[in-house]
C-alpha positions in Angstrom: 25.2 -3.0 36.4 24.1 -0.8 39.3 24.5 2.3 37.1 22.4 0.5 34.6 19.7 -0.2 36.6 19.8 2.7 38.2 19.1 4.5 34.6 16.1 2.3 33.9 14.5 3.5 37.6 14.8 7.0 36.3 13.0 6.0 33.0 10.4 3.8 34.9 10.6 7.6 37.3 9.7 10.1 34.5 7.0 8.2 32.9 5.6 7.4 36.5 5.1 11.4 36.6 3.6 11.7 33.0 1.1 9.1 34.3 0.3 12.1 37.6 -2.9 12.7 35.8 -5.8 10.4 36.5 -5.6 7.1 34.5 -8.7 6.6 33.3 -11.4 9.3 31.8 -14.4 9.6 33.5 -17.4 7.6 31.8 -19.8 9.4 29.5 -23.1 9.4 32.1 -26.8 10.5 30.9 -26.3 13.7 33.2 -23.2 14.3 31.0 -25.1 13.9 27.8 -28.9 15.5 28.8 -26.7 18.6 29.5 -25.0 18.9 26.1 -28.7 19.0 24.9 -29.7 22.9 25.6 -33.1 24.5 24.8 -35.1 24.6 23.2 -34.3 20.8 22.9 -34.4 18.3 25.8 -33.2 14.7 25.9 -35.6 12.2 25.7 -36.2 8.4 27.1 -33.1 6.1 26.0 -34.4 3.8 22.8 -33.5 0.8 22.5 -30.0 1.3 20.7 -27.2 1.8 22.8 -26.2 5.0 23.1 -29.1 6.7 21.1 -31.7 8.5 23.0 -34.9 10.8 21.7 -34.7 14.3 21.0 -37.6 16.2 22.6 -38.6 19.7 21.0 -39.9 22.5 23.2 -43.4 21.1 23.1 -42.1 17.8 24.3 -43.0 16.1 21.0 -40.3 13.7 19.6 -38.1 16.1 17.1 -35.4 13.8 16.6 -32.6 11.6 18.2 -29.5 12.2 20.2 -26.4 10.1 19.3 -23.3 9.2 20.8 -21.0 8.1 18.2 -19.0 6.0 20.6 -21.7 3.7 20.7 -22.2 3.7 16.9 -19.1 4.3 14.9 -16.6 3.7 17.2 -13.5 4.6 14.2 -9.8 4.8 16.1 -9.0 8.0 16.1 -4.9 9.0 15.4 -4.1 8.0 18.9 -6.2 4.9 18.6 -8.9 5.4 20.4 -12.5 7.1 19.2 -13.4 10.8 18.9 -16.5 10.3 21.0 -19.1 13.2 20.3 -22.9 14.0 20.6 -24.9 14.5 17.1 -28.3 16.2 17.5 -30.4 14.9 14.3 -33.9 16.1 13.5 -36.1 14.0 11.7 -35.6 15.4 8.3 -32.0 13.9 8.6 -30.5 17.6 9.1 -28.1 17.6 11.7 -28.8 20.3 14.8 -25.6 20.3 16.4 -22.6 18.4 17.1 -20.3 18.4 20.4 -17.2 17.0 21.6 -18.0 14.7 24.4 -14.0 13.0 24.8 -10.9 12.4 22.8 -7.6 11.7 22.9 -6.4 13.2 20.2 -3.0 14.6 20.5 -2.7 17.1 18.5 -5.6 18.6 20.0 -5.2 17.7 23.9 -2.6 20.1 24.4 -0.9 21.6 21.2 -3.1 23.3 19.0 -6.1 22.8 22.1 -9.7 22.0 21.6 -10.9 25.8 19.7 -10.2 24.8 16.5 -11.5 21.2 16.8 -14.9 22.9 18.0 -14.9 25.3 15.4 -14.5 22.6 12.7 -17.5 20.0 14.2 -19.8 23.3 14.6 -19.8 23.4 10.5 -22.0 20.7 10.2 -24.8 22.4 11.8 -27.9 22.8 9.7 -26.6 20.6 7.2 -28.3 17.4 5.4 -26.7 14.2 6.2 -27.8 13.3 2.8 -25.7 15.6 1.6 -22.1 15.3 -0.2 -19.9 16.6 2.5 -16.4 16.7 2.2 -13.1 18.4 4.5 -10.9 20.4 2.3 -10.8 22.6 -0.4 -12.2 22.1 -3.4 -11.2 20.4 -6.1 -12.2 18.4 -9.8 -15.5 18.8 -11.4 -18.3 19.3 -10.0 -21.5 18.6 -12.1 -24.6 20.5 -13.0 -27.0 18.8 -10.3 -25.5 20.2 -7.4 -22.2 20.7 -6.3 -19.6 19.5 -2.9 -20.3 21.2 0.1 -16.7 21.9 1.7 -15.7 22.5 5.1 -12.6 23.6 6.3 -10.2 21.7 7.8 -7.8 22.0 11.0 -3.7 22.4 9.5 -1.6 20.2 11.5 -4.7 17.9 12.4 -5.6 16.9 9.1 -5.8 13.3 10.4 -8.0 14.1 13.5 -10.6 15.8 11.8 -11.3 13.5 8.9 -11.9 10.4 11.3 -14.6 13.0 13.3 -16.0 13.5 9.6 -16.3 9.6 9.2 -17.6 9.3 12.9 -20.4 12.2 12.2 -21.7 11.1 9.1 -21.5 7.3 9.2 -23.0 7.4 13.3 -25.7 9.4 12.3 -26.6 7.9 8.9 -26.8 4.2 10.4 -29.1 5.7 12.7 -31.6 7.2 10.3 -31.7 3.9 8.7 -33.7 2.6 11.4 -34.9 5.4 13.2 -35.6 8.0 10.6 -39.1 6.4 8.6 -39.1 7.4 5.4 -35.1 8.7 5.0 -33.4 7.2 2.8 -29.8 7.9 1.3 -29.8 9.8 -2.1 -28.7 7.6 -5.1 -29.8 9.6 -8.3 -31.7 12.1 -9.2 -34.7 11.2 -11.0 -37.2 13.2 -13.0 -39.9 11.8 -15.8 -39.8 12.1 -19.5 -41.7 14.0 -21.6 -45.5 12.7 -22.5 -45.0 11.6 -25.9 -48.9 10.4 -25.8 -48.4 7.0 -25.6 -50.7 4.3 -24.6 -50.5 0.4 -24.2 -53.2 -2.2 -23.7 -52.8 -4.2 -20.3 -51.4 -7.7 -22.3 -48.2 -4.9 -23.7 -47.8 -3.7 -19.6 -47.8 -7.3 -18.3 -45.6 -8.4 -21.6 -43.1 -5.5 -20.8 -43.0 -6.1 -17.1 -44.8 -2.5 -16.6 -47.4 -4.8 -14.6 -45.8 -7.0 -12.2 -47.8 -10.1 -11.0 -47.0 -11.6 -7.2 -48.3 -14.4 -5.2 -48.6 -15.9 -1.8 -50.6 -18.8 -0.7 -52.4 -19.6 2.2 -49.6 -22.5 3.1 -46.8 -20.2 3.0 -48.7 -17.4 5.4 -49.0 -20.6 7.8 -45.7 -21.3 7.7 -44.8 -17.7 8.8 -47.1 -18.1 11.8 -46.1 -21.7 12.1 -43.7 -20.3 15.1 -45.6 -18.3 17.0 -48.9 -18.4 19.4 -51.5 -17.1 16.3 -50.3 -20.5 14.4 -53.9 -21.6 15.8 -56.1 -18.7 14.8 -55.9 -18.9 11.4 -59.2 -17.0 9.7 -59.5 -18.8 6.7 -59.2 -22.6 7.9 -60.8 -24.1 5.2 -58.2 -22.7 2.7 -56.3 -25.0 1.1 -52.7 -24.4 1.5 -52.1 -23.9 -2.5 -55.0 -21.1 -2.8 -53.8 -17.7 -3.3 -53.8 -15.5 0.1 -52.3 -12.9 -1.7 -53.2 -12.1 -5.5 -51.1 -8.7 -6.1 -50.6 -6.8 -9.4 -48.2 -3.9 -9.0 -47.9 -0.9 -11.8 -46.0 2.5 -11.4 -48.5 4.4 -12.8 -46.1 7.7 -12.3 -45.3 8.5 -16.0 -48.8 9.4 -18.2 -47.9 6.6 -20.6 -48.7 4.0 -18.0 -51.5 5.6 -16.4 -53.4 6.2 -19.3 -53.0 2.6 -20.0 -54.9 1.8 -17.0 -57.3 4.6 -15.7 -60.2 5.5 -16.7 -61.2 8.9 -17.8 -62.3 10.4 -14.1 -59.5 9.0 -12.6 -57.0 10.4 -14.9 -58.1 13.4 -14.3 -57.8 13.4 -10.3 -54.3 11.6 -11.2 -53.4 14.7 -13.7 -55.0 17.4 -11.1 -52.7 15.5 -8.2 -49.8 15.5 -10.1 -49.5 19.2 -10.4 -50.0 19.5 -6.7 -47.7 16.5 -5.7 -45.0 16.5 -8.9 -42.2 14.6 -6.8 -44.8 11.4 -5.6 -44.5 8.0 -7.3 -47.8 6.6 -7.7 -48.2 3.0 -8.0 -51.1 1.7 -8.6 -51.8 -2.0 -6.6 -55.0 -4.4 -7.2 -55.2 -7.2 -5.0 -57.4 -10.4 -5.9 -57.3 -12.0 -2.8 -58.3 -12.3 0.6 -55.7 -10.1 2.1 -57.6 -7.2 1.0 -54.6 -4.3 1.0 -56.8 -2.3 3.8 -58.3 -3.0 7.3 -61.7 -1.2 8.8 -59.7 1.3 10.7 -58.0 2.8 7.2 -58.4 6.4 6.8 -58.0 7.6 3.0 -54.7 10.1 2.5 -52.8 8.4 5.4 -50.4 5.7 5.6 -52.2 2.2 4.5 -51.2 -0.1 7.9 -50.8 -3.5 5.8 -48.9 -2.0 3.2 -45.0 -1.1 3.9 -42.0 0.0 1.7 -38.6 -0.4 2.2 -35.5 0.5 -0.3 -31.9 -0.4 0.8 -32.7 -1.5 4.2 -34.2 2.1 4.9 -38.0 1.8 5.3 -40.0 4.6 3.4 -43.0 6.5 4.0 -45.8 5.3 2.1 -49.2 7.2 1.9 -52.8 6.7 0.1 -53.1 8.9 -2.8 -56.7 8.9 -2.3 -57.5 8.6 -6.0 -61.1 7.3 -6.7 -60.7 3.7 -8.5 -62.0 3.8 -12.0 -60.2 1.3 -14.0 -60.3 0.7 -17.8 -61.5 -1.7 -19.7 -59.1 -5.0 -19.7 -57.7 -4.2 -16.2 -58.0 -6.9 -13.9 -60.7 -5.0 -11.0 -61.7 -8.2 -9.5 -61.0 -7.3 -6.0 -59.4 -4.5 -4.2 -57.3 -1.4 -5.9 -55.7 1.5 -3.9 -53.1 3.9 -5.7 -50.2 4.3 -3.0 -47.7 7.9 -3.3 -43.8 7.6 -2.5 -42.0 11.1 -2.3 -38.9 10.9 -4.5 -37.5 14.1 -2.6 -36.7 11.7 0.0 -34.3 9.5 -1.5 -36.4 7.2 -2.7 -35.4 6.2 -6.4 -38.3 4.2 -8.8 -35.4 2.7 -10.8 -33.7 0.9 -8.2 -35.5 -2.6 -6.5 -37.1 -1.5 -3.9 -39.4 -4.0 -1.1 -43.5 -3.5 -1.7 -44.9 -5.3 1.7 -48.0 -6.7 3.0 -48.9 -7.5 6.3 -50.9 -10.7 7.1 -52.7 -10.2 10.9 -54.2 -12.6 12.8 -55.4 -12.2 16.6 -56.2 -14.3 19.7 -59.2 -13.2 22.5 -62.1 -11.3 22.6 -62.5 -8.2 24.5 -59.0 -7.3 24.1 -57.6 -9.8 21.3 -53.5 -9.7 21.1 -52.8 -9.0 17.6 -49.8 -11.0 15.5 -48.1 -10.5 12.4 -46.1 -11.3 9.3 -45.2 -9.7 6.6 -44.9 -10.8 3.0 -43.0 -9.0 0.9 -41.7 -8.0 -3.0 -39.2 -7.0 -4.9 -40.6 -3.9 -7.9 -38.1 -2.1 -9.8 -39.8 1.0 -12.6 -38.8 0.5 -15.8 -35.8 3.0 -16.8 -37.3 4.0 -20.0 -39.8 6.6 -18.5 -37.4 8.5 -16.7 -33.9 11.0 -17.1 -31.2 9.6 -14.8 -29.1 11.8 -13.0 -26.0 10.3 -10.9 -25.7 13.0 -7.7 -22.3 14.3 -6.7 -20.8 11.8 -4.9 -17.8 12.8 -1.8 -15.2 11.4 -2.4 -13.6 9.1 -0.2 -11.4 10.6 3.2 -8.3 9.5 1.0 -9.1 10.6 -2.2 -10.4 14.2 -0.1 -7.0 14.2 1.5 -4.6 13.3 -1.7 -6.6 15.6 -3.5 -6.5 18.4 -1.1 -2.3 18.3 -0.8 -1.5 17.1 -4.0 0.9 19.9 -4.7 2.6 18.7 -1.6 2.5 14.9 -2.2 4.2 15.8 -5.9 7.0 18.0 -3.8 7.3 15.2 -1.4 8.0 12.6 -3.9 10.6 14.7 -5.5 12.2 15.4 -2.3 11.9 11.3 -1.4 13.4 10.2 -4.8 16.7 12.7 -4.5 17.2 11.7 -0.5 16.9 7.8 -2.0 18.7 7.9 -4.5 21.7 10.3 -2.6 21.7 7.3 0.2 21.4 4.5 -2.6 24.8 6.0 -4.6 26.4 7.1 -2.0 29.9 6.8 -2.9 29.0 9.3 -6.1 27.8 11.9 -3.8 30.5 12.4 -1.5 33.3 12.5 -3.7 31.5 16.0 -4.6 33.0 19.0 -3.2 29.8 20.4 -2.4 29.0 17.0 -0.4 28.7 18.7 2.9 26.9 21.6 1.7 24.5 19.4 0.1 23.7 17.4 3.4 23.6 20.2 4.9 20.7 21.6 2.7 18.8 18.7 2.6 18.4 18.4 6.1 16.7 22.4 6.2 15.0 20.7 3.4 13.3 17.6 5.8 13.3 20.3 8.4 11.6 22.9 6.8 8.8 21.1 4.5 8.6 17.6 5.7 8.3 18.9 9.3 7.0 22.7 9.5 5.2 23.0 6.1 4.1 19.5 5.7 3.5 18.2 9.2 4.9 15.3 8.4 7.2 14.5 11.4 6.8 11.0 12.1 5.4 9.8 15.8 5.4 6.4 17.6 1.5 7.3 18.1 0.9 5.8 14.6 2.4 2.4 15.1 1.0 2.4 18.4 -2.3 3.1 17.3 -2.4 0.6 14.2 -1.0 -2.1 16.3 -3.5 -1.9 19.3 -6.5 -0.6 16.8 -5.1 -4.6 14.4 -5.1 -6.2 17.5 -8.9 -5.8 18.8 -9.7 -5.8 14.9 -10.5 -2.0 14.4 -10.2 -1.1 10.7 -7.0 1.0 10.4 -8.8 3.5 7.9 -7.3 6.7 9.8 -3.7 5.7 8.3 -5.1 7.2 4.9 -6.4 10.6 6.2 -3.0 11.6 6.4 -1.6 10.7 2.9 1.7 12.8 3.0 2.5 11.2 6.2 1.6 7.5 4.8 3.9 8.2 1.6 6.6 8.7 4.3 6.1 5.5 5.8 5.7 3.6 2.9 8.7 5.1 1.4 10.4 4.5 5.5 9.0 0.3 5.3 10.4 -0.1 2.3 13.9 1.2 3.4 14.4 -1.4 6.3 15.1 -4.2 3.6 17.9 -1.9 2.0 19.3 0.8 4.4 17.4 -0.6 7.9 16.7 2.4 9.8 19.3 4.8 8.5 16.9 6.2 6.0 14.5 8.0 8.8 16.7 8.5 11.1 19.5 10.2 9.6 17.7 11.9 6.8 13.4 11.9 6.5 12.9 12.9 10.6 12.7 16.6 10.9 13.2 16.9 15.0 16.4 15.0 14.2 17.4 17.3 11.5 17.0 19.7 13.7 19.4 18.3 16.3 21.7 17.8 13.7 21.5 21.6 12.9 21.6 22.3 16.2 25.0 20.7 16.6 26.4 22.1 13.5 26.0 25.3 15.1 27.6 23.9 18.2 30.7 23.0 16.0 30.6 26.3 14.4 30.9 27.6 17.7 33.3 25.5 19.2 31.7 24.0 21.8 33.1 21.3 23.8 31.5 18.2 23.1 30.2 15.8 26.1 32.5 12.8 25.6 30.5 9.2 26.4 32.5 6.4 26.8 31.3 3.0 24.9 30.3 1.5 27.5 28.3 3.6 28.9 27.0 4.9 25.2 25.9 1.0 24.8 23.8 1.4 27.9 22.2 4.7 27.5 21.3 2.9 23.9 19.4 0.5 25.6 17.1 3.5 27.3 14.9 4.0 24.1 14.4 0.2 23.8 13.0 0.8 27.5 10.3 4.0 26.3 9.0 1.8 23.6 8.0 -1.3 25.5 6.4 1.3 28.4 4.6 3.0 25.2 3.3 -0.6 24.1 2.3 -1.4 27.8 0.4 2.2 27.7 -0.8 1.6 25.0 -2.9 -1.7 25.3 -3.6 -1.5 29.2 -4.2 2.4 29.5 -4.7 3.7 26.4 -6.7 7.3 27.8 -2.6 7.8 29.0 -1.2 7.5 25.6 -1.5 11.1 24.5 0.4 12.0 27.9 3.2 8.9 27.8 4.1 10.0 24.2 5.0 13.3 25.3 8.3 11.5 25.6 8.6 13.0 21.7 9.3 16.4 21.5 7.9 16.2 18.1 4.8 17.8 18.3 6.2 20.7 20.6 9.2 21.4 18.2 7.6 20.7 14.5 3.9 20.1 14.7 3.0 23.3 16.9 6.4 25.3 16.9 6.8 25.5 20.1 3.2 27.7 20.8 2.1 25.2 23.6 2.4 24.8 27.7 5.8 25.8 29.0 6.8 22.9 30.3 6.7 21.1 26.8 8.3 23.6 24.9 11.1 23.9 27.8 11.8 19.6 27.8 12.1 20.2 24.1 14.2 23.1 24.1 16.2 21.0 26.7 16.2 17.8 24.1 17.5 20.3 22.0 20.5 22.4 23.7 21.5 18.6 25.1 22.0 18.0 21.0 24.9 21.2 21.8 26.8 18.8 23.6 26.1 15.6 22.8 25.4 14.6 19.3 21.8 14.1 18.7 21.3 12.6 22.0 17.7 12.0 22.0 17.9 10.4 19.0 20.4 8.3 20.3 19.4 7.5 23.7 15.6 8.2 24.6 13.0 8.6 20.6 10.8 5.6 20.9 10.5 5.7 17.7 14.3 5.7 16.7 14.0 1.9 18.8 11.0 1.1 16.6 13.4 2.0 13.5 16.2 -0.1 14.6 14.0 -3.2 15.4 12.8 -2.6 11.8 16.1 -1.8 10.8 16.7 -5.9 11.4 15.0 -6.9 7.8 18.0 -5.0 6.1 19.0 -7.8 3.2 23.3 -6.6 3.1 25.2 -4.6 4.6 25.2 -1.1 2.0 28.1 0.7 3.7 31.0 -0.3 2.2 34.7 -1.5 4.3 38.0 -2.9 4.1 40.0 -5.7 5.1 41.8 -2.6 7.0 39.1 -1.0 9.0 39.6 -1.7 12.4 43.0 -2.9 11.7 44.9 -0.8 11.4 43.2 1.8 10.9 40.2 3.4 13.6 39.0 6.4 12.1 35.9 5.6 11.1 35.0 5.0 14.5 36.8 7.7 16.0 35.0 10.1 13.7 31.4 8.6 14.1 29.3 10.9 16.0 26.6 8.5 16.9 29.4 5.9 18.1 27.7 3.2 15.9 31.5 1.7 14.4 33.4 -1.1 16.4 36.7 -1.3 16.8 36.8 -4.4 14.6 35.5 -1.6 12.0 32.6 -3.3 11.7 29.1 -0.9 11.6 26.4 -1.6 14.1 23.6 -1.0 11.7 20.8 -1.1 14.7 22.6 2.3 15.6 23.5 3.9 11.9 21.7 6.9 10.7 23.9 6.4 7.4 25.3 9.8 7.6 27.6 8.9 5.2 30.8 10.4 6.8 32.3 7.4 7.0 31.5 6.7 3.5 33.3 10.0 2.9 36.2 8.7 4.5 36.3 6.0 2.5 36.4 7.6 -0.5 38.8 10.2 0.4 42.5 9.5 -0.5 43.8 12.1 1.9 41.5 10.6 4.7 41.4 6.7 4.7 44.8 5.2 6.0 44.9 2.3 4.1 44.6 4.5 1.1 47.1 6.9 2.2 49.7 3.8 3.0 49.0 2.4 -0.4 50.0 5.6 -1.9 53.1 5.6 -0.2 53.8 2.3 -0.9 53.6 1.0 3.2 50.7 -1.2 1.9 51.3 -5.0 0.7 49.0 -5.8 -2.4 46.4 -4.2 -4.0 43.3 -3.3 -1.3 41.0 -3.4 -4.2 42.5 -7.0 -5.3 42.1 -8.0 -1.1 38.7 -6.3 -0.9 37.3 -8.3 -3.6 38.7 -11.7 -2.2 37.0 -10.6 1.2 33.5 -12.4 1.4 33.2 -9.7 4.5 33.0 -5.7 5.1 35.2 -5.9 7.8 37.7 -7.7 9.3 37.2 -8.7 12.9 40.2 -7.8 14.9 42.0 -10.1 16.6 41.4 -10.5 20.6 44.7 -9.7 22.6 
């Protein structure tokens, strides 16, 4: 026991010195941010969204917004915690830089470092966030209206950089939607039919909906102010509360049809000589009946009406007098007051979709310097489809489609490569009674090595399950596990494979580092090294080491997560097959040491220290049956199994300790080899009593336990 707890103070030891570094990260502070912000720009006052503040231009005039996408979009990253970075945003929606504030990415922290993350974030400059950005090459169709912009992504960090893509975009387009006045995202692209010379009388507009009639009463504007400290200093007291405050008729008079249905022969002609100036504006036309009026005193013609707002999905849109003299025809309601209002369709806003008309009801309290209150009423208008040509934009596709897209030659490849490792493990016995059965291993291990692990960057890491668990647990979506597809067919493929195999399927054949060892110690054998013999007993406690990593990793994990990317250095993996070694000396020497340790004894990080490996055998406890096959014999008399197992996972009793299997299938090649198994040789000569395939099918058991002495 003292040996054994003498092994877990050196574990608690080593991680105790990955932890040197300072725990925590220091705080992003205003300093921090207002000097990311270089001229001519200057950071503004703080609004009143966390973490967004104003972006001053070199005359000191508000030129956009400064956002930190912590604050915002807070998406895990693959370590599990956000990619925090600063997005400079004008107020055209055009993005003026972006920076890296912090991450913990691993990849990035110290293998490939932070030059090629900066290089990737500095491709959005100049860019729309309107527009359809994707990472990757491209790919599919693109149609006649525009086309994908594509930006080139980081190899071996494929992961990394689509959740900064998600945290760019998505931070800085839910701040335009309340920031930005007038922005709104781009739908369709819509353009007017031809002027066929049509004309309808004002009963065929109303009949057809082209004319939209809306209502509010005095009782319901009450009601609004019912709440506050105006509900008193109502201006039309004597109302009744069922007599129309608001008496609106609302016509998109864009298309010639419909305004020459309703203007008069001057005002056409200032509507005709505006359109050619201002082709892109909706006009709608409004008349108002009521009391509200549409305008105040202070209105200035060509400006912005102050009672009258627009909004389409959530994003409020500018609105602007098209000063257009009034000059209605014949049959038009003109009882009242009429304004024609402009909407620019260049800036997302789309006629064909419902889109909010407002009003704003004002009353005020005092004198000299009266406190003004409002409330605003509001409407739901929608153009009719029939006067304009429809164009759906390019739409991104989603970070998993862009990903599976982007590597589908390598997710067909992969598959391939899954199905023949599957089905070699699942028909096992066929397999090894080949000749060529060693050979074949042998070749799909350079296989996993070579295209799973170098090529494909697949090499699985604890980081993920660390990341999904913590990211589940505080309720974070878990949409980074699909910006890697290639890795998530692995672990599909790896989930599945607990129920059937447990964790022999990873471990033994899909995890390039341990292919690697396993080369590694084929060399050694080639070579005749002398192997490093353990003894069982203290095998079974060195075992119990990786069991050890993985709970510190979980502690990490939830209590210190800025440490994670420095505790899960305990995996060589990204020294060895994500970067090739190209990294700090002292990680490519403790890998290179995890390796030449493998010369000796048999994949002995795999054995004793991978994290991960313990996260496979705890999986590896949903296995439904036992899949290796044994005899009534194994164990008694005969021990070779055991003997020959490399990662000592065979009792004596002959019974496999599938928590420990990497289903190498050499025993399984014993088994089926008459010049190898005992009982089968004794049966040939006749030493044997009965038939072992007439015992072994009268054994409810794959092993026999052997009796205690």
């Amino acid at each position: 026991m003292k040996r054994h707890h003498r092994l877990c103070l050196c574990v608690l030891i080593f991680f105790g010195l990955l932890f040197a570094t300072p725990l925590f990260a220091e705080p992003v502070t205003e300093e921090r941010i207002r000097a990311e912000v270089i001229a001519p720009y200057s950071l503004g006052e703080k609004t009143e969204t966390e973490g967004v503040w104003e972006l001053l231009n070199g005359s000191g005039a508000r030129g956009g917004y400064v956002i930190e996408s912590e604050w915002i979009k807070p998406l895990p990253g693959f370590a599990g915690a956000p990619i925090n970075l600063i997005i400079l945003l004008d107020l055209d929606g055009i993005i003026i830089d972006v920076k890296i504030l912090n991450h913990n990415e691993p990849i990035f922290v110290s293998g490939l470092g932070e030059a090629p993350f900066r290089a990737f974030i500095e491709q959005y400059r100049g860019h729309s966030i309107n527009s359809a950005i994707t990472v990757g090459s491209g790919y599919g169709k693109q149609s006649s209206s525009g086309s994908l912009i594509y930006f080139d992504g980081v190899t071996k960090a494929t992961a990394s950089v689509r959740v900064a893509h998600e945290s760019i975009l998505s931070s800085a387009r839910e701040v335009a939607k309340t920031m930005l006045n007038g922005f709104s995202m781009v739908q369709e692209k819509v353009s007017l039919k031809g002027d066929e010379g049509k004309e309808f009388t004002w009963d065929e507009l109303v009949a057809q909906g082209l004319a939209k009639h809306v209502t509010a009463t005095h009782g319901e504007v009450r009601a609004l102010f019912s709440d506050t400290q105006w509900r008193s200093d109502d201006p039309f007291p004597e109302a009744a509360d069922d007599e129309l405050f608001v008496d609106l008729w609302i016509v998109d008079v864009t298309h010639p049809h419909v305004a020459r249905s309703v203007m008069g022969a001057r005002m056409l002609r200032d509507w005709e000589s505006f359109n050619r100036i201002a082709p892109d504006d909706e006009t709608i036309l409004l008349i108002e009946q009521g009391v509200h009026g549409l305008i105040d005193d202070e209105f200035v013609r060509n400006t912005a009406p102050p009672l009258i707002t627009a909004n389409q999905d959530k994003f409020p849109l500018s609105i602007r007098d098209a000063d257009l003299l009034i000059d209605l025809k014949q049959g038009v309601p003109d009882d009242g007051t009429a304004i024609v209002v402009r909407l620019d369709r260049r800036q997302g806003f789309s006629p064909v979709r419902a889109w909010d008309l407002g009003l704003i009801a004002t009353r005020q309290r005092g004198i000299l310097k009266p406190e003004i209150g409002e409330v605003k009423l509001s409407w739901s208008y929608q153009a009719d489809k029939q006067f304009f040509s429809i164009e759906k934009p390019v739409q991104p596709p989603t970070p998993f489609e862009a990903a599976v897209f982007s590597r589908m030659t390598d997710l067909m490849i992969l598959a391939g490569l899954l199905t023949l490792i599957c089905l070699v493990v699942l028909f096992n016995r066929k397999f090894v009674h080949m000749k060529s059965w060693p050979y074949q291993r042998t070749a799909l291990l350079i296989a996993v090595l070579g295209f799973i692990g170098w090529w494909g960057q697949g090499q699985l890491s604890i980081v993920t399950p660390l990341a999904a668990l913590v990211a589940a647990v505080s309720g974070k979506p878990l949409d980074f596990l699909l910006y890697d597809p290639f890795s998530l067919l692995i672990w599909l493929v790896v989930i599945v494979s607990f129920f059937i195999v447990g964790r022999a399927l990873f471990c033994g054949w899909l995890c390039p580092f341990g292919a690697l060892q396993e080369l590694v110690a084929k060399v050694a054998k080639a070579l005749s090294i002398p192997q490093l013999k353990i003894s069982d007993k203290l095998d079974s406690r060195l075992k119990s080491v990786k069991y050890i990593a993985l709970l510190v990793l979980v502690a990490v994990a939830f209590f210190i997560p800025r440490q994670l990317d420095t505790a899960v250095e305990v995996e060589p993996f990204k020294t060895a097959i994500s970067v090739f070694f190209v990294r700090e000396w002292y990680f490519a020497a403790y890998a290179l040491l995890c390796l030449l340790v493998s010369l000796v004894v048999f994949k002995g990080y795999c054995r004793y220290l991978c994290p991960l490996g313990a996260l496979m055998a705890i999986g590896g406890f949903l296995r439904l049956s036992k899949w290796i096959k044994r005899r009534e014999d194994c164990g008694s008399p005969c021990q070779l199994c055991k003997v020959r197992c490399d990662y000592q996972a065979i009792k004596k009793t002959g019974e496999i300790s599938y928590a420990e299997c990497f289903g190498c299938l050499d025993c399984v090649d014993i088994y089926e080899d008459k010049t190898q198994c005992v009982p089968l040789i004794l049966q040939e000569k006749g030493k044997l009593k009965g038939s072992i395939h007439a015992r072994n099918a009268a054994q409810p058991i794959h092993f026999k336990p052997q009796p205690q002495a």
